[in-house]
N, C-alpha and C positions, 0 to 999 in steps of 0.2 A: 271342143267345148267353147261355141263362139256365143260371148252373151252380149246383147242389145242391152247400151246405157241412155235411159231418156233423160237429157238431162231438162231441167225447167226452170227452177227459180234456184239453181245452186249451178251459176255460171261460173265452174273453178276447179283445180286438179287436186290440190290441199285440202286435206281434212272435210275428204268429199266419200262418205263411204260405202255408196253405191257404183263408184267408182273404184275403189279399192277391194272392195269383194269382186266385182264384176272382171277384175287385172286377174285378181287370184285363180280364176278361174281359167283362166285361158284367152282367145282372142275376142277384144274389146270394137263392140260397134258402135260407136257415138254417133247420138239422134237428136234432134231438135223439134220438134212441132209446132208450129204456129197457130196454136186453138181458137178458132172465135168462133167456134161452133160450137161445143158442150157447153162452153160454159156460159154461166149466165149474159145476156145482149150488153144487161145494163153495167157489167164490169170488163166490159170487154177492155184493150189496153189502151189507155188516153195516149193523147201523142208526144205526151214526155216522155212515158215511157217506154212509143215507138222506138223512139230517138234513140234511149239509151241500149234500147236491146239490140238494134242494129251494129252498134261500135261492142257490146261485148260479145255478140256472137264472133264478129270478126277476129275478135281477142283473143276465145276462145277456140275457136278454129286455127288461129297460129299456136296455140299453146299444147294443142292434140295434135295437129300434123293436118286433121281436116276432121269434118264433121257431117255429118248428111244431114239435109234439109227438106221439111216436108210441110206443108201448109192443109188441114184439114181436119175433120174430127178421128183423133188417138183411139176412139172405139173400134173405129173400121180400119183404122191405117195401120194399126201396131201388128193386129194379126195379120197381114197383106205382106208388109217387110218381115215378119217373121219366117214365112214361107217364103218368102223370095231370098234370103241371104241363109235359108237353115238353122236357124239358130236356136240353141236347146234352152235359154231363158231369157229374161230382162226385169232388169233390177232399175228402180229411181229410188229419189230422194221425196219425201212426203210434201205435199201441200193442205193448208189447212181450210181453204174457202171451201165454202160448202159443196159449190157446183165441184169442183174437184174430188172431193173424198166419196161423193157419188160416184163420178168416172171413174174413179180410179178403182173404187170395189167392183164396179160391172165386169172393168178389161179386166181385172184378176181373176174373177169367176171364170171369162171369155177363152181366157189365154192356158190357164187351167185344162181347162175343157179339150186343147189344143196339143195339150201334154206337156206343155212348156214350163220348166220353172220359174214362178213370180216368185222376188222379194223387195218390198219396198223398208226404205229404212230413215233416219232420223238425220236429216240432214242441216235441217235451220235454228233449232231452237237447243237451247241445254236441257231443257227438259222437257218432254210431249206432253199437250195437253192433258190428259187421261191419268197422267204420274201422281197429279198434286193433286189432294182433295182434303177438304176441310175434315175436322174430326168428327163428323155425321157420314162421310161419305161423298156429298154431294160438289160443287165446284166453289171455285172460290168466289166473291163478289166483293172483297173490299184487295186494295193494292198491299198497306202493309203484312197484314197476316199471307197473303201467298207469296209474298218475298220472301219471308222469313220460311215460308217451309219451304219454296226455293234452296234457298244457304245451304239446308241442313241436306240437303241432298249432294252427293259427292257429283261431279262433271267430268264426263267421258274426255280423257285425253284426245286432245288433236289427233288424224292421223297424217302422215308424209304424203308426198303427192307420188304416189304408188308407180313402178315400172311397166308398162303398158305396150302391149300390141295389138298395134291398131289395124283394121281391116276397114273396108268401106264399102260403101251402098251407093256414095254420093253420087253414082254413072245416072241412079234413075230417082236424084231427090232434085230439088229446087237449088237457086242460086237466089242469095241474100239480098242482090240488088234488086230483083226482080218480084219484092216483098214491099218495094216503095212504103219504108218503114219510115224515112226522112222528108222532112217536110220541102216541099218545093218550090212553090207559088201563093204566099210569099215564104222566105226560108225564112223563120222567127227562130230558129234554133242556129244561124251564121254565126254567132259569139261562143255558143258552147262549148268548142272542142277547144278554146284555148281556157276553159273555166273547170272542164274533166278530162276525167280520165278513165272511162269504163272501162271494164277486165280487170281481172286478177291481179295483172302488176300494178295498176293505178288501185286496185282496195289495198295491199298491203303496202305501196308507196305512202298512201295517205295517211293508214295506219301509224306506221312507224315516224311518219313526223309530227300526226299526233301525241303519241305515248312519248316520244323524246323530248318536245319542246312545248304541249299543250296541257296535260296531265297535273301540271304544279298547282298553273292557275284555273285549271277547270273550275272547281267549285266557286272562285269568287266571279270569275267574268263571264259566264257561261249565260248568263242573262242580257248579256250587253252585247247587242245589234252591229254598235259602232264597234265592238272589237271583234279580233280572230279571236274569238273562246269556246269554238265547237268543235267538233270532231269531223262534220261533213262527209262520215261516213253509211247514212243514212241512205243513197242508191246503192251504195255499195250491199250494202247487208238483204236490201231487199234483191236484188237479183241473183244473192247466193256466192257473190265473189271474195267475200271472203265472209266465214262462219262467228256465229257468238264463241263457241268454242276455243278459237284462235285469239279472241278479244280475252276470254277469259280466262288462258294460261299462262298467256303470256304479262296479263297485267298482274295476275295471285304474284309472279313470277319476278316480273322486273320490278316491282313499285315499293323494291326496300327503303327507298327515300322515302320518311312522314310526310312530307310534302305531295308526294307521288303517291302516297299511300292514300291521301287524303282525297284526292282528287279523283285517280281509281276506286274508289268505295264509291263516289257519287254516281262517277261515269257508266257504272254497272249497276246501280241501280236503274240508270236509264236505260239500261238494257231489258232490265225488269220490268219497266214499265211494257215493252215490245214481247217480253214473254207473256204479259200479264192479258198485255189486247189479245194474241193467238188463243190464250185459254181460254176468254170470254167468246170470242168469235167459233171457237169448238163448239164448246157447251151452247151457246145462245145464237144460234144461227142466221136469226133475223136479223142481226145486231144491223149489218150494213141498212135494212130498210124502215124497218121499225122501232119505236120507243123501247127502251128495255126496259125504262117504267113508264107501266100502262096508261096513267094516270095524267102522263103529260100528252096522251091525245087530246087532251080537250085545252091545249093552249091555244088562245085566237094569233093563228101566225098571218101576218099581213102579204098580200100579192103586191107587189110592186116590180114589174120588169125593170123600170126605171131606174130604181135605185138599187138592183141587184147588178144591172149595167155597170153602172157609178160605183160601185164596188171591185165587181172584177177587175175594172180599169184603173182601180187607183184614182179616183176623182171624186171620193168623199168630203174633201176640205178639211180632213181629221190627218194632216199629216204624216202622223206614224203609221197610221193605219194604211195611206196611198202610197207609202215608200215600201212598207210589206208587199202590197199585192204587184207592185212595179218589180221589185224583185223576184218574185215569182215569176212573172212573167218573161222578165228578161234572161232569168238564169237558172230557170225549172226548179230551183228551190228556195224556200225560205226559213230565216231564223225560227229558232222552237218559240220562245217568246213571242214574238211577233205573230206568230203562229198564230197562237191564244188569243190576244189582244185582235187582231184581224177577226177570226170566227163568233169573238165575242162582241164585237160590231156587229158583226150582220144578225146574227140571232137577239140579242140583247137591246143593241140601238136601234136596226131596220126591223124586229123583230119579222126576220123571213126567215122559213123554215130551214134547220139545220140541213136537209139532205140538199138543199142548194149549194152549199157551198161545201159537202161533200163531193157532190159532184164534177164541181170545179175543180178542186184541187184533184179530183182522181184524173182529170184531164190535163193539169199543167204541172203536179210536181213528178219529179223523176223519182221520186224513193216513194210513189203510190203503191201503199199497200191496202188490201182491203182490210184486216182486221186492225190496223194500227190508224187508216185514217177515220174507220165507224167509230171505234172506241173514243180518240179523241173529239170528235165532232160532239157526239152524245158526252162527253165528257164537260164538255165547256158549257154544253146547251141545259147541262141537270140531269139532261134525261136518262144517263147511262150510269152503269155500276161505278159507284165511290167515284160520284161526278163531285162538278164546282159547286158550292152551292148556288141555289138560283138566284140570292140575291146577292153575287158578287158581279158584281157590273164593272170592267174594270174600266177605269176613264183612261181614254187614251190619252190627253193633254197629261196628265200626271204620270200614266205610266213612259212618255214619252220624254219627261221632264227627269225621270229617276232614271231610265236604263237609257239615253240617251243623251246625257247631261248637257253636252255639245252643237247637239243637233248634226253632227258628222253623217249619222246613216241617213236622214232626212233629206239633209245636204245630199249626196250620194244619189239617191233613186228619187228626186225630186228636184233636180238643179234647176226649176225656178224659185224655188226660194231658196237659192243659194246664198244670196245678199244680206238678207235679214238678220238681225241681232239674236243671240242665243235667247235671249228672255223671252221674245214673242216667236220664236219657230217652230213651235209647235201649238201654235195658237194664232197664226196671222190675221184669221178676224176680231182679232182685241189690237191689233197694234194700231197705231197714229198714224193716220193717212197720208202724213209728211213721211215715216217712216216705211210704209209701203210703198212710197212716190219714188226714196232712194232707192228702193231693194228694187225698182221696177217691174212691181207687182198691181195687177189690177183684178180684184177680188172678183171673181163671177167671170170673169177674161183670161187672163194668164193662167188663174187659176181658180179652183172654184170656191166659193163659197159652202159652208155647211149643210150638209143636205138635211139634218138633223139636227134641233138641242141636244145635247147631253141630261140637264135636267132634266127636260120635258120627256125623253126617249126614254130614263132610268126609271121615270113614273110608269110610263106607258107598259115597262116590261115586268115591273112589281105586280102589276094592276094583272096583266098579263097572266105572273104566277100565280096571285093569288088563286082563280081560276081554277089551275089546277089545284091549288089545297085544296080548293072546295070539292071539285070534283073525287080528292082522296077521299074525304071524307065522308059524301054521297057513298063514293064504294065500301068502305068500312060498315059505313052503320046499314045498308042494304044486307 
């Protein structure tokens, strides 16, 4: 009874249960695929998240004993190892992107046909897309009410990291080096491995010094840039190395402290918000490419290579905003807050189209997910279900001012203004030229000038919206 485990975005041995039925069974052949052929071109995997899948495969591969390796489209490859190692099934864990839940119903039908037993099962989320529907039936489209019928639904226990015998294929699969998964020339990822820790021990290493020491002050600092108040386990959850499940036993579990209690209830609502994107991204499949309201096609979005350049790089003149995208770039991730404030420039200030800096981020952060980075994206930009509203422009000077009081994070991913007095460092085109002279700063040189007003840009993107009312309402009375 030897059953083939593919494994994909559930890099882990815990509470993996295509993994634990697959044990049950008898001898376990663990498989890897390297897809950038089914699925869609335009999501294919950015190179952070080359990066990170190369150190958890490895991880992985120490934690099974070994893993075989295969680079090519899973339609044609699964039944080929099928027959090559005998194998009377194979079982994975679900993915929700579209181009997948395609592939993955053909090879069923495929493998079927072949005699084999398929089971695919529920591996990332606490609850599947398809569980939760509004009291009409249909999917949800606002955050709080599918939270709330979230709760009310019980959550499948963890399972153990199951006793396993392992067999291999690996004689005629690939070797992981040979995947030039890591960047080389230049190596922009050199600082990383002393900043992660992909695989399984490094998501519940992180974990547990989360829940121990972070959990109290979540909810007050969990906005603030300048502090440790995140949990950073956001590539973790995306690659599957450790499950919601595990997050959400163990917190119902330990968090008898009100303080811990307090701070657990927030924390998993942020897990909600990550159940909330997978059900949007099920249901509404465009989500990654198009508006989820129609209506915001007719926004005038501006072209400017320029100042999308000036963006990426962190060279706005809007320093919270340049210390965000510096961070990203330097450490493949960036704060949630920042997050916002970042995308809410470039759509809002440069008003360029939201899937621009989709794009981007699917390319430099390491916890790129497609349904959590469309949701947010359309989230900030209006366009998407129980978005921001449109006319919240957030200023970065002030929000810079509030969740930054210090200018520590600024200071941090921007040490040329390192000098600069707290009152103007998030504003250095307002300060005294004497003052700039001491911080040895030269505005448009060391560093740049605004590429943007704030007023004039907040007009520009009202005027903007407006646009689209009109156009709702064009569609309404039509």
């Amino acid at each position: 009874m030897t059953t083939i485990i593919w494994f994909r975005q559930d890099l882990r041995t815990r509470d993996n249960p295509a993994l634990a039925a697959a044990a049950a069974r008898g001898t376990v052949i663990p498989i890897f695929i390297l897809d950038e052929f089914s699925s869609d071109p335009r999501w294919r995997l950015g190179g952070a998240s080359r990066w990170w899948l190369h150190h958890s495969l490895a991880a992985l591969s120490g934690d099974l004993g070994q893993i075989a390796l295969f680079r090519g489209d899973p339609r044609n490859l699964l039944p080929t190892i099928v027959k090559r190692v005998g194998a009377s099934a194979v079982y994975w864990n679900r993915c929700y992107e579209p181009f997948a839940v395609a592939r993955d119903t053909e090879l069923k039908v495929s493998l079927q046909k072949l005699g084999v037993e398929v089971h695919s099962f529920n591996g990332n989320l606490l609850h599947e897309p398809w569980e939760l529907a509004t009291g009409s039936g249909g999917p949800f489209k606002v955050y709080t009410p599918y939270w709330r019928a979230s709760l009310s639904k019980p959550v499948v226990v963890p399972l153990p990291s199951p006793n396993l015998k392992v067999d291999t294929c690996a004689n005629f699969g690939e070797r992981l080096e040979d995947w030039s998964l890591l960047p080389v020339k230049p190596n922009w990822a050199a600082r990383w491995g002393a900043l992660w820790q992909p695989g399984e021990a490094g998501a519940l290493s992180q974990f547990d010094e989360f829940s121990k020491n972070g959990l109290t002050k979540y909810r007050e600092i969990r906005d603030r840039p300048d502090l440790q108040g995140t949990s950073r386990l956001s590539p973790h959850l995306h690659w599957g190395e450790i499950s919601p499940r595990q997050i959400w036993a163990r917190l119902n579990l330990e968090a008898e402290d009100p303080l811990k209690r307090y701070g657990a209830d927030k924390f998993l609502s942020e897990i909600g918000w990550r159940e909330f994107a997978h059900h949007l991204l099920y249901h509404f499949p465009t989500l990654p490419e198009q508006n989820w309201r129609q209506n915001f096609d007719a926004y005038p979005w501006r072209e400017s290579a320029s100042d999308l350049k000036a963006w990426q790089r962190g060279m706005t003149g809007y320093p919270l905003v340049d210390a965000g995208m510096r961070e990203l770039w330097q450490t493949g991730w960036m704060h949630n807050r920042v997050r916002m404030i970042t995308a809410s420039f470039l759509v809002k200030h440069l008003r360029i189209d939201w899937r621009h800096g989709e794009a981007w981020f699917w390319d430099t952060l390491l916890d790129a997910n497609l349904a959590n980075n469309a949701a947010g994206w359309q989230w900030v930009a209006g366009s998407g279900a129980d978005a921001s509203p449109y006319f919240r422009i957030f200023n970065p000077i002030a929000q810079g001012k509030k969740f930054d009081p210090n200018g520590d994070y600024v200071r941090r991913w921007c040490p040329e203004l390192a000098r600069l007095p707290n009152e103007v460092i998030h504003e250095p085109f307002k300060a005294e030229p004497e003052v700039l002279a001491q911080a040895g700063i030269t505005l448009g040189s060391t560093y740049p000038s605004p590429i943007v007003d704030h007023d004039q840009a907040r007009r520009a993107a009202l005027d903007g919206y407006a646009k689209v009312r009109t156009y709702k309402n064009h569609v309404r009375d039509a």
